[in-house]
C-alpha positions in Angstrom: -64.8 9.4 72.0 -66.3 10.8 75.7 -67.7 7.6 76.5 -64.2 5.0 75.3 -62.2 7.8 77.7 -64.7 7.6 80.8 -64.3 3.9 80.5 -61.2 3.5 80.5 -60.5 4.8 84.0 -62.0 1.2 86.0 -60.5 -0.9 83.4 -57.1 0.3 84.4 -58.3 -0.6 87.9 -59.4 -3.7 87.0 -56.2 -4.2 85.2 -54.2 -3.5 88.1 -56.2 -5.5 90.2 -55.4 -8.5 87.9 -52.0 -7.8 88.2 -52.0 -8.3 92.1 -54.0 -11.4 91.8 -51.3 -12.8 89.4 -48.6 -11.3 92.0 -50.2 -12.8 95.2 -50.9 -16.0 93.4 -46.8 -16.1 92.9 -46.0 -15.3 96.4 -48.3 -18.3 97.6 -46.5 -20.8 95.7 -43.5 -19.9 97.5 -41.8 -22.5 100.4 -43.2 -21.5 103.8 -40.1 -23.3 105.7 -40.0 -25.5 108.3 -43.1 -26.6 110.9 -41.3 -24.1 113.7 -41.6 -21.5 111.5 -45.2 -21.9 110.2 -46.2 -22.0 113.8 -44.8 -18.8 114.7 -46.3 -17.1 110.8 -49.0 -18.5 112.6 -49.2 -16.8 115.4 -48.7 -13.5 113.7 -51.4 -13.7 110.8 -54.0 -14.5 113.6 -52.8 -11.8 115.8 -53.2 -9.5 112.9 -56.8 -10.5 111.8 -57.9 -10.7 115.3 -57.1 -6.9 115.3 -58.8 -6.4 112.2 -61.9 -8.2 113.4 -62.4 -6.0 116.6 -61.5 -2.4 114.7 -63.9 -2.9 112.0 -66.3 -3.9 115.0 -65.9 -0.2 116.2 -65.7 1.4 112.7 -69.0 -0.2 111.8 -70.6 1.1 114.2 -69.1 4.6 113.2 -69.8 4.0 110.0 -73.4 3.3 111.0 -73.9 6.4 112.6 -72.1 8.6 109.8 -74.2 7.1 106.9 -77.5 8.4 108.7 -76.0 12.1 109.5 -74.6 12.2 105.5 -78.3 11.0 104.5 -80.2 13.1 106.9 -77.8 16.6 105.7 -77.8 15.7 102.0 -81.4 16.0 102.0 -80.9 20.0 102.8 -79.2 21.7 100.0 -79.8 21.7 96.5 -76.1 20.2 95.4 -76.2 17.2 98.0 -78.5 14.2 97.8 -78.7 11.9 100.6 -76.9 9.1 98.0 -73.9 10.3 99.5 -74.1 8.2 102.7 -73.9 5.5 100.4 -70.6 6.8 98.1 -69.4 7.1 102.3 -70.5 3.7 102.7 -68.4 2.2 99.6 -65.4 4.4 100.3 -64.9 3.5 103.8 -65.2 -0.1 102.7 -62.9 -0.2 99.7 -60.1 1.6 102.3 -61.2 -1.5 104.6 -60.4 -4.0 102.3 -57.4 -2.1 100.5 -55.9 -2.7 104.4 -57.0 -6.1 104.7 -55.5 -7.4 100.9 -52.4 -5.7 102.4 -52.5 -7.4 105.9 -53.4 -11.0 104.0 -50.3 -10.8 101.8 -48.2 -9.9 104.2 -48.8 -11.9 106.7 -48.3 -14.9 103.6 -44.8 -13.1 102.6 -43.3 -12.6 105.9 -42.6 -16.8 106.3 -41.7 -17.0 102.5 -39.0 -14.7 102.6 -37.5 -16.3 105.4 -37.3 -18.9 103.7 -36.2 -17.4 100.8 -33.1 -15.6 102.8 -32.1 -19.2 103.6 -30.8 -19.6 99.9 -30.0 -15.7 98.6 -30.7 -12.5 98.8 -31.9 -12.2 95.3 -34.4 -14.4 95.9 -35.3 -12.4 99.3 -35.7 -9.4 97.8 -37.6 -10.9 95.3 -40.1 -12.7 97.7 -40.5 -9.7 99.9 -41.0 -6.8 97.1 -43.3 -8.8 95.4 -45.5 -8.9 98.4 -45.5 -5.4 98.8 -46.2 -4.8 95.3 -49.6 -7.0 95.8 -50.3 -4.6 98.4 -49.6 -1.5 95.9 -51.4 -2.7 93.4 -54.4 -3.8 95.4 -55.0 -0.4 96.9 -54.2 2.2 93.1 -56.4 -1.2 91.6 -59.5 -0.5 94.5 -59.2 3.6 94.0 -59.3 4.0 90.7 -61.5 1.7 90.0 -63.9 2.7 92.7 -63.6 6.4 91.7 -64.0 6.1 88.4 -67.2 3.9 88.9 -68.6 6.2 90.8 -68.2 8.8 88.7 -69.2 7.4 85.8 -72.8 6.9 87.6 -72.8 9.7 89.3 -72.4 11.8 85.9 -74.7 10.0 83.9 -77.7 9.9 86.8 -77.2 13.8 87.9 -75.9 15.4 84.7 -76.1 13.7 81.5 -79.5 12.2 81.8 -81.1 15.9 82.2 -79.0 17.2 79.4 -77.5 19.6 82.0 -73.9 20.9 81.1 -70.7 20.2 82.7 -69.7 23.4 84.3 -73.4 24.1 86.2 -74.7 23.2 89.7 -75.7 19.8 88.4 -71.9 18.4 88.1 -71.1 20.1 91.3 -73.6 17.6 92.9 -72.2 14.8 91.2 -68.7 15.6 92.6 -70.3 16.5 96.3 -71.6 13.0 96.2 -68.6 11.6 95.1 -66.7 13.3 97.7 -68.5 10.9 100.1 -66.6 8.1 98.5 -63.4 10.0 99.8 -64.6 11.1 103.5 -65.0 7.2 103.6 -61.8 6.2 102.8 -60.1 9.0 104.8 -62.1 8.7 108.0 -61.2 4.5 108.2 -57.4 5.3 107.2 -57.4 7.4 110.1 -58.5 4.9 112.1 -56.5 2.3 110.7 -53.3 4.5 111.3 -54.0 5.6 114.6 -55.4 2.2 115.6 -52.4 0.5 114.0 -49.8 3.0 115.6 -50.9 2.6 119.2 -50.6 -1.1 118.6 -47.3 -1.6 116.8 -45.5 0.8 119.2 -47.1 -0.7 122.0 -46.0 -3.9 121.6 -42.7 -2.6 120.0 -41.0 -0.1 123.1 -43.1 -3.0 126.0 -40.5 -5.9 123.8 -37.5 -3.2 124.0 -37.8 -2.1 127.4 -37.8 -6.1 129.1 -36.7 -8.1 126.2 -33.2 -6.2 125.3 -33.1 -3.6 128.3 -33.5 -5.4 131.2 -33.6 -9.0 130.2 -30.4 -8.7 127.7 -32.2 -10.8 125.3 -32.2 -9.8 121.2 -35.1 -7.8 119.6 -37.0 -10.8 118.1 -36.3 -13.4 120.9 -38.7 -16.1 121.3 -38.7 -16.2 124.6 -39.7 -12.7 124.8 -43.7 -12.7 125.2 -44.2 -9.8 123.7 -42.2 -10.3 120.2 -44.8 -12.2 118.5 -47.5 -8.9 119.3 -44.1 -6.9 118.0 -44.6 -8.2 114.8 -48.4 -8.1 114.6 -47.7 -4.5 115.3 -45.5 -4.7 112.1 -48.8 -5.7 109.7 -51.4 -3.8 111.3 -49.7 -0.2 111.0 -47.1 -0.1 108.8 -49.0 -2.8 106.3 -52.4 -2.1 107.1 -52.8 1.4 108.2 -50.3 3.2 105.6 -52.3 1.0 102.7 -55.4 2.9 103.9 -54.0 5.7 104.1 -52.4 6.2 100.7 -55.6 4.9 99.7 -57.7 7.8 100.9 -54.6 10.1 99.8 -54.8 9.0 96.0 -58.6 9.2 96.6 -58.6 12.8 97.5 -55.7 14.2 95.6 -58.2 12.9 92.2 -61.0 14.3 93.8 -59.6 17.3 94.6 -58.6 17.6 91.1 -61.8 17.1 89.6 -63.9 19.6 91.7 -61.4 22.0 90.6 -61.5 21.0 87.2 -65.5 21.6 86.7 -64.9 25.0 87.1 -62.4 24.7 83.7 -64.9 26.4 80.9 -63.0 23.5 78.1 -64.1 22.9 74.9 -62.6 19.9 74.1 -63.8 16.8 72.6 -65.1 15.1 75.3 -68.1 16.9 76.4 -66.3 19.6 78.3 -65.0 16.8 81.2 -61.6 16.9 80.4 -60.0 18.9 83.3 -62.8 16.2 85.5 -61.5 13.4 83.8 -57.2 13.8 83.3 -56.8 13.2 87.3 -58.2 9.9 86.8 -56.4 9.1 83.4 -53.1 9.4 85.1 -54.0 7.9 88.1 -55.0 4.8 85.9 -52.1 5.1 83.5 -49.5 5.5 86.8 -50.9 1.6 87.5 -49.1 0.5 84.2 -46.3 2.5 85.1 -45.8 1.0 88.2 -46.1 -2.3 86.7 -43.3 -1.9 84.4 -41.3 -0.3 86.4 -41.7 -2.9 89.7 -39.7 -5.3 86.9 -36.6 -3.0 87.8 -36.1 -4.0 91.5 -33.7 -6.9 91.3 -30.2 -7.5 92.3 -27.6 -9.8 91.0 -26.1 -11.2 93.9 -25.0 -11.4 97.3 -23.0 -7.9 97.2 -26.2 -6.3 95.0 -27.3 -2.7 96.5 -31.1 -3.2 97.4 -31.8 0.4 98.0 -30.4 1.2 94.6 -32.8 -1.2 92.9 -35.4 -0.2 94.7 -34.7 3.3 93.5 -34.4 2.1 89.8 -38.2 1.0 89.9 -39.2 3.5 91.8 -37.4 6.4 89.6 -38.4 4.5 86.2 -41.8 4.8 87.4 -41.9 8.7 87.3 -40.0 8.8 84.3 -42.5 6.9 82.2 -45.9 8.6 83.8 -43.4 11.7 82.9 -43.2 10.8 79.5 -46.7 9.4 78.7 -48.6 12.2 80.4 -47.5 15.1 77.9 -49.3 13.1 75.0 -52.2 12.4 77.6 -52.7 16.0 78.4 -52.1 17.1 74.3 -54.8 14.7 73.5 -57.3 15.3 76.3 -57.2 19.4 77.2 -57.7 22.3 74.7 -54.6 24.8 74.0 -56.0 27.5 76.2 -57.8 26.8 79.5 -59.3 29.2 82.8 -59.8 28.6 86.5 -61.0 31.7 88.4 -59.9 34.4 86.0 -56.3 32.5 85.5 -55.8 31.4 81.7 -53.4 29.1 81.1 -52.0 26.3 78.0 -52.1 22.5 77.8 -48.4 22.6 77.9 -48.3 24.7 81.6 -50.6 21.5 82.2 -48.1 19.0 81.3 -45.1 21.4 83.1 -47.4 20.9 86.3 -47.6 17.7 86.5 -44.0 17.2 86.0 -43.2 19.3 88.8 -45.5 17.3 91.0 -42.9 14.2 90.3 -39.9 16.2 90.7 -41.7 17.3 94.4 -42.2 13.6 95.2 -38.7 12.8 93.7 -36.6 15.3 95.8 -38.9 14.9 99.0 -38.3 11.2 98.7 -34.1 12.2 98.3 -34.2 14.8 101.0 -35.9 11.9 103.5 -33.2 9.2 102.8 -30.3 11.6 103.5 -31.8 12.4 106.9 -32.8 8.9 108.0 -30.5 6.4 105.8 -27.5 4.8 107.6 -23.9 6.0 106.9 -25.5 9.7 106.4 -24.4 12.8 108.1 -27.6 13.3 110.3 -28.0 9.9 111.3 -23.9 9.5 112.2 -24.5 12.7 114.0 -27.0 10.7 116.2 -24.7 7.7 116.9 -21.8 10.0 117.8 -24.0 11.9 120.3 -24.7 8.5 122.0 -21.0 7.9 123.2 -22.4 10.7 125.9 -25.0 8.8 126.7 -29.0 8.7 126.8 -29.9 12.3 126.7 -27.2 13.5 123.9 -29.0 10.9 121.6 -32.5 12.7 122.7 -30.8 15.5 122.1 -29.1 14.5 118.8 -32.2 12.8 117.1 -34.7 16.1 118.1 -32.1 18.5 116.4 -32.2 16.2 113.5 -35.9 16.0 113.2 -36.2 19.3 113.4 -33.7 20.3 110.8 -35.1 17.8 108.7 -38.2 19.7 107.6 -36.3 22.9 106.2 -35.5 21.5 102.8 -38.5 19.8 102.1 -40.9 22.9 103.4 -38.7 24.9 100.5 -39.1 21.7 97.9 -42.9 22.1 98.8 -43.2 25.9 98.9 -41.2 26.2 95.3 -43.5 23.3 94.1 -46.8 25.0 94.9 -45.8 28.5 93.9 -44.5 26.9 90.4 -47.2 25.0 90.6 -49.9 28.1 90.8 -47.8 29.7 88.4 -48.4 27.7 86.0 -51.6 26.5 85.9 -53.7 28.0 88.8 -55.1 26.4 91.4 -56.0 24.0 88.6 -52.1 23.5 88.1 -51.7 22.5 92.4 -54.3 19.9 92.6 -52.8 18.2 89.0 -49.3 18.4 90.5 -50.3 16.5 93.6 -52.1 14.0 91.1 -48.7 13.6 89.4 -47.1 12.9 92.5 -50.0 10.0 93.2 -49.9 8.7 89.7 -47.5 6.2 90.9 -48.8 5.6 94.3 -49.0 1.9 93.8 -45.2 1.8 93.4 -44.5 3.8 96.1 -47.0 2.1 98.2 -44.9 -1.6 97.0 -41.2 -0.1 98.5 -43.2 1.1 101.6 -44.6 -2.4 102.2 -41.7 -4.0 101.5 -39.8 -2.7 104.7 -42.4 -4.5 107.3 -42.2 -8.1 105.2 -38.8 -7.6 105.3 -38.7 -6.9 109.6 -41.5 -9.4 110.4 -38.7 -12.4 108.1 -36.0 -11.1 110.5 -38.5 -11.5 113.4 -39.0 -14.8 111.9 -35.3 -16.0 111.2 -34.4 -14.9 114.7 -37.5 -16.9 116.9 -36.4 -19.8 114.8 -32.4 -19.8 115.3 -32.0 -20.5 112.3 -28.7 -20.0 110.7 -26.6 -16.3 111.3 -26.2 -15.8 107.5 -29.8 -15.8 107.3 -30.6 -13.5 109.6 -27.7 -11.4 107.5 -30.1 -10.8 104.7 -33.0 -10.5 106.4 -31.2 -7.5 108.5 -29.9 -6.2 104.9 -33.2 -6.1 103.5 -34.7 -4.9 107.4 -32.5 -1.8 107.1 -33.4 -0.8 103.5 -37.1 -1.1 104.5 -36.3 1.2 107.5 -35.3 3.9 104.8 -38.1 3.1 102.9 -40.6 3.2 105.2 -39.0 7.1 106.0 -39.1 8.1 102.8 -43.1 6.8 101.9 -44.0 8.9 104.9 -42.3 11.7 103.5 -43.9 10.9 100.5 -47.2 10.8 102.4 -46.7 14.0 103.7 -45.9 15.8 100.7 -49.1 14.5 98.9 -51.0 15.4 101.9 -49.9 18.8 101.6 -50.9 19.6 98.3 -53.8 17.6 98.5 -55.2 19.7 101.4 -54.2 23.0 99.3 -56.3 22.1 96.2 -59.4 20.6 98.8 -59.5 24.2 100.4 -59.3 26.0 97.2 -62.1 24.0 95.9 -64.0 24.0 99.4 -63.1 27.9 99.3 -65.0 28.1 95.4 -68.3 26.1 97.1 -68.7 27.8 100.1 -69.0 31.3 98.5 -65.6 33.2 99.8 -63.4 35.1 98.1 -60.5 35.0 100.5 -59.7 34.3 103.8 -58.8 37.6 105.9 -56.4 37.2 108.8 -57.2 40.6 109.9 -60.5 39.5 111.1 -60.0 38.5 114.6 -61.9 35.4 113.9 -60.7 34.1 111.0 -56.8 34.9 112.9 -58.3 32.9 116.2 -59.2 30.2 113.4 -56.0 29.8 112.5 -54.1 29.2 115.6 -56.5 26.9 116.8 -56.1 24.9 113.7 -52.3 25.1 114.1 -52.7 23.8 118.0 -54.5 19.9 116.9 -51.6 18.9 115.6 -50.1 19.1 118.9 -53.3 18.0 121.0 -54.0 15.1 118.2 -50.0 13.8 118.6 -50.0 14.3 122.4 -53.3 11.9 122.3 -51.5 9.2 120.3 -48.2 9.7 121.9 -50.2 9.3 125.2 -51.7 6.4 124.5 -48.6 4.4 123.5 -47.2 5.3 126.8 -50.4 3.7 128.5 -50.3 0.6 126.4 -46.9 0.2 126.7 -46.7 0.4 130.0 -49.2 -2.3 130.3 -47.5 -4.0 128.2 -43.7 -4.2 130.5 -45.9 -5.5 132.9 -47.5 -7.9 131.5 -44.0 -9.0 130.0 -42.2 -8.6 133.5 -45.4 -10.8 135.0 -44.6 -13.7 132.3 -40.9 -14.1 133.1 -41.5 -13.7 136.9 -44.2 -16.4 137.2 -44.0 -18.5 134.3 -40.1 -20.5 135.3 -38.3 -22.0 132.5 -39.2 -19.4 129.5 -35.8 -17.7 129.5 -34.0 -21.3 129.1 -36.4 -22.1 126.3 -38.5 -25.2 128.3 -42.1 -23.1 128.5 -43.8 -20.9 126.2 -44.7 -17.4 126.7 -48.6 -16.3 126.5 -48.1 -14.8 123.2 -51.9 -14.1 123.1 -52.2 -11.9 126.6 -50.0 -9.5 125.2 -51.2 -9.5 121.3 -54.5 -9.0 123.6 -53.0 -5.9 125.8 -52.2 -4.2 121.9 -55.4 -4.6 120.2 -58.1 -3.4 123.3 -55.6 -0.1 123.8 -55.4 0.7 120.2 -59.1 -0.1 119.8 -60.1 2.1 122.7 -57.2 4.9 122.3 -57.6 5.5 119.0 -61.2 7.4 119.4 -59.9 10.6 121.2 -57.9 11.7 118.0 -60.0 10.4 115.0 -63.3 12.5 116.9 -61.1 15.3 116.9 -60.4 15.3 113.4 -64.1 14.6 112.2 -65.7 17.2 114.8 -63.9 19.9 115.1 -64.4 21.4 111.2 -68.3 20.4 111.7 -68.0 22.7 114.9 -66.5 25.9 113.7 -68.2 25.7 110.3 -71.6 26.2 111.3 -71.2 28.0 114.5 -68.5 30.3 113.1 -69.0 30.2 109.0 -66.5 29.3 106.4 -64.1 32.0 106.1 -63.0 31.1 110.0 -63.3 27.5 108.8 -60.7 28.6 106.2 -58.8 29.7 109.2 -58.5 26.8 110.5 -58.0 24.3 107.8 -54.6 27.1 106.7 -53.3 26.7 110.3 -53.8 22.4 110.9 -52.6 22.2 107.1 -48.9 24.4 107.7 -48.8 22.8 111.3 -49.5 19.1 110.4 -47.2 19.0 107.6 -44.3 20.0 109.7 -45.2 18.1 112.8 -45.0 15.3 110.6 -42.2 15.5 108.8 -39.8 16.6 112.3 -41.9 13.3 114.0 -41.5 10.6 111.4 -37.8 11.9 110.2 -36.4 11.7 113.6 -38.2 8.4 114.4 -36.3 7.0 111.1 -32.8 8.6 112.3 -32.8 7.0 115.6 -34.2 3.5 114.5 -30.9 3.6 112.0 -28.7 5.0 114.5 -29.5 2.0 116.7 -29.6 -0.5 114.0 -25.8 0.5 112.9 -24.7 -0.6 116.0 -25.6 -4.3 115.0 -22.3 -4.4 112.6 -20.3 -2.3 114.5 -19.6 2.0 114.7 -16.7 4.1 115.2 -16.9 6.7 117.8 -13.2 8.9 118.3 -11.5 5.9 116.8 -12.7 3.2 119.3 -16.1 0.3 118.0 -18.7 -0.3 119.4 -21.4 -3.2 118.8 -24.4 -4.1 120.6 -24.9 -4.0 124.4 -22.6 -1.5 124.6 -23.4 1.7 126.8 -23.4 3.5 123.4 -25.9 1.2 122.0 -28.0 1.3 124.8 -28.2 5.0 124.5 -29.5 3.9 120.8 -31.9 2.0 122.2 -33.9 4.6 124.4 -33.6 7.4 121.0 -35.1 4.5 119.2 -38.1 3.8 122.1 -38.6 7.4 122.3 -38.8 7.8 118.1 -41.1 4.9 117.2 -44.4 6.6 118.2 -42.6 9.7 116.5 -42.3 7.6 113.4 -45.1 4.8 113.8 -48.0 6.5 115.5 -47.9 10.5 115.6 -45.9 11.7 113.0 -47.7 9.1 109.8 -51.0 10.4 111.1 -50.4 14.2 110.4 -51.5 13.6 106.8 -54.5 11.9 107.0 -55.5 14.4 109.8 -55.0 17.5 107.9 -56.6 15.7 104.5 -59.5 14.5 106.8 -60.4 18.0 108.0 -60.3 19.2 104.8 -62.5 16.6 103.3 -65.1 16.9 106.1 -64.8 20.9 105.4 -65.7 20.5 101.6 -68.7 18.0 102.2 -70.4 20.5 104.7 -69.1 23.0 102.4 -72.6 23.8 100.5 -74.3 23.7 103.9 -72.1 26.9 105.5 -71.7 28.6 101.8 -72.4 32.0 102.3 -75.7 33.0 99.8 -75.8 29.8 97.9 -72.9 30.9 96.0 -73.0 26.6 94.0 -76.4 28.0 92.1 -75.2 31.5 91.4 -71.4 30.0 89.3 -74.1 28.0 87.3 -76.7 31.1 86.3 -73.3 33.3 85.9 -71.7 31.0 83.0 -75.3 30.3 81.6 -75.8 33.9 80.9 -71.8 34.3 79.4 -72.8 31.4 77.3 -76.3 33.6 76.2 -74.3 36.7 75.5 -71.8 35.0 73.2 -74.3 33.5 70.9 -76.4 37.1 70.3 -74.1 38.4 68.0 -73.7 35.2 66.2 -70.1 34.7 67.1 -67.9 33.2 69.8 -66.0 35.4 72.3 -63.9 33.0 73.9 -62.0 35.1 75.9 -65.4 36.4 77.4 -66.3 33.0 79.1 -62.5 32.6 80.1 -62.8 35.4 82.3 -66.1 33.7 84.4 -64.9 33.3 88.0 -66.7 32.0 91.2 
């Protein structure tokens, strides 16, 4: 029974795995177009591996340097082993190649949905969700199946091969190992999302500021040098770096889980694992899930509502991981369960994890109201533009900022429902219902940058207006959607982080964190200032880049005569080159900030100020993120409305008006809100927290992993001396 269950957790990533290969196979097939258009897919899939190439040149040599620390420190404490470097090693290159499936498919679907959009918008759609559903499936395929690997050899060699039982010291080193598998995946998707920020938005305000402000040319012109690094910019963030990302998300939400769930006394019948093992079972079963439910997203015709269907298979997704995980949890977990003194039912189980999915549900809702076209915030924005450029500032900061009050009360009832329910246990569970369906949410996220790179496409081609039509149709959905993953992102992130410093709080020995110690309340401001210092890097660093960028654009249409009336080429490559060196070389500022700083203030000043600091970056990233990447999405809509026309006090506008100009700064000002900053608040406050619970048994405060183990051992020695079981008596262990 124990063994058919712990095997079924890769073969659902192997399952899903096939599924992408059957998917990307599909989109292959499809027409690429016309020799002018290959050429310019071209350009873009080699701009977008040439990136690649040069970031995994740095990371290597990171990843070099962090595999001999992790060997090196899990040589020092009894529940590490210095195989963790390697569960690092795989981590950080299953996150690598997650990114570069995404990046390969994309790149392929971009051209194909062009010239897809030149017969229907069905068939667009179609062409352009598919390709983000290779991307989905590649990365929930690659986690799952890599987790659940892992595991499986990690509890075998550490635990069952000794005969040692599931709630001791020796499962707690199979998860610390295991863990390393995570701080892989989380320290490249940090990389990957800062790297890819820089260089999207880079290229992205350099093209707005000379191609549409100054030279009066449209956003994807092909005389404008910088458009083809534009839409490299497109792949390597929004395609690259959010696959990694939600990558080492649904990594650490599962692992989060599981450490928690060793300390669940269960006797169930599957060795005890249960609590370890239900994380992965819905993480696995959410791959079907998506599956069926990616069948949903189509339209009929011309006049079909794309963000509706995109809902359907998004919203049939939850429903049946809904459905399917109250018999999963009925057959899996025993009636009664305990975490730290907190006994709870099966059922509160299964209540959890629904209100994980109605969390991601209403976060995702709450995101599309404030950054969707036609809606009150984002019309508030376009209004405030008829007064020029600093109203719209003005107008798309209040916006941003008002955006994070609903879903900080959504998250806040979700966690305190959460707890109530199931403990800490019934957190971490609720954030792996959220996750379940990760490769769905990861398809309609994807979706949105094959969709803006076919615009790109139809509009350096000139080909026919209508085409560019449904390309823009599909563009402005996938502007939405993008908004509404990151929200999604950062709603994971923050119930992630929650149940990592709960179960870095249980293996580094404290009982609490007290804010009336003047360290532990120093802590926590100085975890609550990075957010500010890590987005003031990135934000920075678009600003240099950027500006080298205008330059370099202003330099090509000074000195290279004829571009503008289509009789020379740009240098496409100088400023695709201009991108990739800034993001490679701005990009190491933040990510050593987010892989130091917990290192520093755990062993200098111990883990309770640790805690400190992981509470303060945890409240402060989740808001900076949501106010950065919600107001980035309102202004891109607000400009993009103006494209088929607004009414301001009764009189239109269109674009190139002074309204729409006004548009067009909010919009410069909110990509690296929505792009670079704001997307990376998650991975940095799941990052911290992951580097926090691997040095965890190195700063735990009197080798607190050992003394859980001889606790339960000598509860399990009492109950059998009278010859009966007292199973309230062991519920009541706690670390």
């Amino acid at each position: 029974m124990e063994n058919a269950l712990i095997y079924l957790v890769p073969a659902l990533g192997i399952l899903g795995l096939i599924a992408m290969a059957i998917k990307s196979a599909w989109v292959t097939k499809q027409e690429t177009g016309d020799k002018n258009m290959m050429e310019l897919a071209g350009y873009i899939a080699d701009g977008a591996m040439a990136f690649l190439r040069a970031e995994w040149k740095v990371l290597g040599y990171f990843a070099v340097i962090a595999v001999i620390l992790l060997g090196w420190s899990g040589t020092m404490v009894e529940t590490s082993s210095p195989v963790i470097a390697i569960s690092f090693l795989i981590g950080a290159f299953f996150s690598a190649f997650a990114g570069y499936i995404g990046m390969r498919i994309a790149t392929k679907a971009n051209v194909r949905t062009t010239q897809a959009a030149r017969t229907s918008l069905k068939q667009a759609l179609k062409v352009s969700f598919t390709g983000g559903s290779v991307m989905g499936l590649g990365v929930a395929g690659l986690a799952v199946l890599g987790l659940g690997s892992l595991f499986i050899f990690f509890y075998h060699f550490y635990v069952q091969s000794i005969g040692a039982g599931v709630n001791g010291v020796e499962m707690e080193k199979a998860l610390e190992v295991l863990a390393g598998f995570s701080l892989g995946a989380e320290s490249i998707a940090l990389f990957a999302r800062v790297g890819g920020g820089i260089y999207t938005k880079a290229a992205d305000v350099g093209a707005d500021l000379v191609g549409k402000v100054e030279a009066g040319i449209p956003e994807d012109d092909v005389r404008n040098p910088a458009t083809i690094a534009d839409n490299v910019g497109d792949n390597v963030g929004d395609v690259a770096g959010m696959g990694a990302d939600l990558f080492g998300s649904y990594v650490a939400t599962i692992l989060a889980t599981m450490v928690l769930g060793r300390e669940i006394v269960s006797e169930d019948a599957f060795g005890g694992i249960a609590p370890i093992l239900l994380p992965m079972i819905l993480a696995g079963l959410g791959i079907i899930f998506s599956i069926m439910g990616m069948a949903f997203v189509t339209i009929k015709d011309e006049k079909g509502d794309v963000q509706k269907a995109l809902n359907m298979g998004n919203y049939s997704s939850i429903i049946f991981t809904g459905i399917a995980s109250f018999f999963v949890v009925q057959y899996m977990l025993p009636e009664t369960l305990s975490i730290r003194g907190f006994e709870f039912t099966s059922m509160q189980v299964w209540y959890a994890i629904i209100l994980g999915l109605v969390v991601g549900t209403l976060m995702s809702i709450i995101t599309e109201y404030y950054t969707a076209m036609g809606k009150r915030p984002v019309m508030s924005i376009i209004k405030q533009s008829a007064t020029g450029h600093a109203t719209n500032i003005i107008g798309g900061l209040s916006v941003g900022m008002e955006s994070t009050v609903l879903p900080i009360l959504v998250l806040a009832g979700g966690i305190y429902g959460a707890y109530e329910l199931a403990g800490l246990y019934g957190v971490a569970i609720a954030a792996a219902g959220m996750m379940a369906t990760t490769a769905m949410q990861l398809a309609i996220d994807a979706f949105g940058p094959i969709a803006d790179n076919a615009g790109g496409i139809a509009e350096m081609s000139q080909l026919p207006e209508e085409v560019r039509g449904r390309t823009d149709i599909l563009d402005a959905v996938g502007n939405t959607t993008a908004a509404t993953g990151k929200g999604f992102a950062i709603a994971s992130a923050a119930l992630t982080s929650l149940a990592l410093f709960a179960a870095f709080v249980g293996i580094a020995g404290i009982d609490s964190i007290d804010i009336f110690k003047a360290n532990v309340l120093a802590g926590l401001f100085v975890g609550g200032m990075i957010p500010f210092i890590f987005s003031s890097l990135a934000i920075a660093a678009v600003g240099r880049a950027a500006m080298d960028m205008v330059n370099e654009v202003r330099r090509q249409f000074r000195e290279i005569p004829g571009i503008m009336e289509y009789k020379a080429k740009p240098e496409y490559d100088k400023c695709v080159e201009i991108s990739t060196k800034a993001s490679i070389r701005e990009m190491i500022a933040p990510g050593a900030i987010a892989l130091i700083t917990p290192i520093i203030v755990g062993f200098i000043f111990g883990p309770e100020v640790l805690g400190g600091l992981l509470a303060g970056v945890t409240v402060s990233g989740v808001l900076m993120g949501m106010f950065q990447s919600n107001a980035g999405g309102a202004w891109d809509n607000a400009k993009k409305s103006f494209e088929k026309g607004v009414e301001i006090d009764g009189e239109m506008y269109y674009k190139k008006s002074e309204p729409h100009k006004a548009s067009v700064t909010g919009d410069t000002v909110g990509d690296p809100f929505k792009d670079t900053s704001g997307p990376s608040m998650n991975i940095l406050i799941k990052l911290m927290s992951i580097v926090a619970l691997v040095i965890a048994p190195h700063i735990s405060e009197g080798n607190h992993g050992s003394d859980m183990a001889e606790k339960i051992e000598i509860k399990k020695e009492i109950k059998y001396e009278d010859g009966k079981k007292v199973v309230t008596e062991i519920k009541k262990v706690t670390r």
